[in-house]
C-alpha positions in Angstrom: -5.1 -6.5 -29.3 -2.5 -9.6 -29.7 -3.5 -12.5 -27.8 -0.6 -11.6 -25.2 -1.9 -10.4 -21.9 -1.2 -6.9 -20.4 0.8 -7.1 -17.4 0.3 -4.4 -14.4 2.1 -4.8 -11.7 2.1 -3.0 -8.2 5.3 -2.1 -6.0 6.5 -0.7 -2.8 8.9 -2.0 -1.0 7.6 -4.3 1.8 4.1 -4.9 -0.2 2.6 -5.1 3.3 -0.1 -1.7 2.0 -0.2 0.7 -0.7 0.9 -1.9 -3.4 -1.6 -4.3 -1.6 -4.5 -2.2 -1.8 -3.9 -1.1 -5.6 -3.7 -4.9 -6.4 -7.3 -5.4 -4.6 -8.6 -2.3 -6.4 -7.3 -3.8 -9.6 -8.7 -6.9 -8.9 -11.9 -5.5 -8.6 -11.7 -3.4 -11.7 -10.7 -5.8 -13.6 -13.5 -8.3 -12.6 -15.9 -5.4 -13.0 -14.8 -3.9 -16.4 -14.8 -7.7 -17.7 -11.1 -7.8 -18.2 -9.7 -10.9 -16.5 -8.3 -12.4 -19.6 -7.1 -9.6 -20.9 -4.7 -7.9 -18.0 -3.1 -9.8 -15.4 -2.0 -8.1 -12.4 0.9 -8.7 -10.2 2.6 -7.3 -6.9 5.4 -7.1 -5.0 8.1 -5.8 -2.9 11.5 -5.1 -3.1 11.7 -5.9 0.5 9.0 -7.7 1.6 7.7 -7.4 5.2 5.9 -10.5 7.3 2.0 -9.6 6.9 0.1 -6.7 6.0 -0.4 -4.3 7.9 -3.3 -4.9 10.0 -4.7 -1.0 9.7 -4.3 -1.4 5.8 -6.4 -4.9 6.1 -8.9 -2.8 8.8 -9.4 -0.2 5.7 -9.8 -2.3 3.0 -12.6 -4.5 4.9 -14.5 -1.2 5.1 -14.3 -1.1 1.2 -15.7 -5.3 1.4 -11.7 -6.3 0.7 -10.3 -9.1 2.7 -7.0 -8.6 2.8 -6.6 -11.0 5.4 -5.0 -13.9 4.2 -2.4 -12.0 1.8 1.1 -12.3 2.1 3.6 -9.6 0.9 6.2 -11.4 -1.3 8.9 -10.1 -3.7 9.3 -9.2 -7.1 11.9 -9.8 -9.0 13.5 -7.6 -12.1 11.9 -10.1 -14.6 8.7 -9.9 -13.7 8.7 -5.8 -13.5 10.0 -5.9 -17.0 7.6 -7.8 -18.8 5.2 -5.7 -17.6 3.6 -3.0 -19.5 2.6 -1.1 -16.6 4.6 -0.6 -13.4 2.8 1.4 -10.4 5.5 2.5 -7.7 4.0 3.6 -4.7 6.6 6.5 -4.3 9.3 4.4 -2.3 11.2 3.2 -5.5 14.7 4.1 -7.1 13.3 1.3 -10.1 15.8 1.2 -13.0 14.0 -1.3 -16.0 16.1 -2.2 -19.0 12.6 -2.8 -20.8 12.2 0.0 -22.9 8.3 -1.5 -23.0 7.3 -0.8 -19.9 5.8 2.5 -18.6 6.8 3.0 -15.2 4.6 5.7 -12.9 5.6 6.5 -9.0 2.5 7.7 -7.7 4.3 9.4 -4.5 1.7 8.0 -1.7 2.4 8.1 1.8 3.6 4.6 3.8 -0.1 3.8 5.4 2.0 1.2 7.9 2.7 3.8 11.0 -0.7 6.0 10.5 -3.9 6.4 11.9 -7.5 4.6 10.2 -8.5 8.1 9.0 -5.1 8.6 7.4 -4.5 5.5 5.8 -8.2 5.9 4.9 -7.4 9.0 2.5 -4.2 7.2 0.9 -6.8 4.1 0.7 -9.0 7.0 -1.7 -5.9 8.1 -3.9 -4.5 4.6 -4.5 -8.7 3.6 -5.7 -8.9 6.9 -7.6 -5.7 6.3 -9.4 -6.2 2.8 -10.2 -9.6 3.5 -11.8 -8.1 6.2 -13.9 -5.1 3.4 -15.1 -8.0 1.1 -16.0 -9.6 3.8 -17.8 -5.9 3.5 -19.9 -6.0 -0.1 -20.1 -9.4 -0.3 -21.0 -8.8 2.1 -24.0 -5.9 0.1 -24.9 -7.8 -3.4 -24.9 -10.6 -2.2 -27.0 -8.2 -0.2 -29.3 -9.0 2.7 -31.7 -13.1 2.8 -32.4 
């Protein structure tokens, strides 16, 4: 691996839930597969809302996540292009020049109108599915045996 970082970044479009909870999952991967100075993560939204959504931050305490003092912000473009990765939480139209970057829309339901037990099973895909990109990313840091 070159000394350059890998960049992952998670998207929706008000980055008030699914992108928020993928970001804490990857957080927590990253920490727990030893990764920290090899990926940095990112997140965003094309239209970001006020606050998460208090159901999403009600899930993700049940997980030990506080997602309390986040704040959705946007992402610009740039930032989605230098990235090698780009999760979509199926709510994007992206179009990225960067012919680099590997853009996946992982078609999740919007937790921010639903129920705990819903937003509960979208909080399961979105950890599933980021442990599976790790397992990516971590074959990609440690390279061919």
């Amino acid at each position: 691996m070159t000394d350059e970082r890998l960049r992952v970044a998670f998207v929706c479009v008000r980055n008030a839930g699914r992108s928020q909870m993928a970001t804490a999952f990857a957080e927590r991967e990253r920490r727990e597969r030893g990764l920290e100075e090899e990926v940095e993560l990112l997140t965003g939204g094309t239209r970001p809302a006020e606050h998460v959504h208090d159901v999403v931050v009600e899930a993700m305490a049940e997980e030990g996540i506080d997602l309390e003092g986040r704040t959705p912000r946007e992402i610009t473009t740039a930032e989605l292009e230098s990235c090698t990765y780009v999760a979509t939480m199926g709510c994007s139209t992206l179009e990225l020049d960067a012919a680099a970057v590997e853009v996946r829309d992982w078609a999740l339901d919007d937790p921010g109108e639903e129920g705990l037990e819903t937003v509960r099973e979208i909080r399961a895909e979105i950890r599933g599915r980021v442990h599976d990109l790790f397992d990516e990313i971590e074959a990609e840091v440690d390279g061919p045996a």
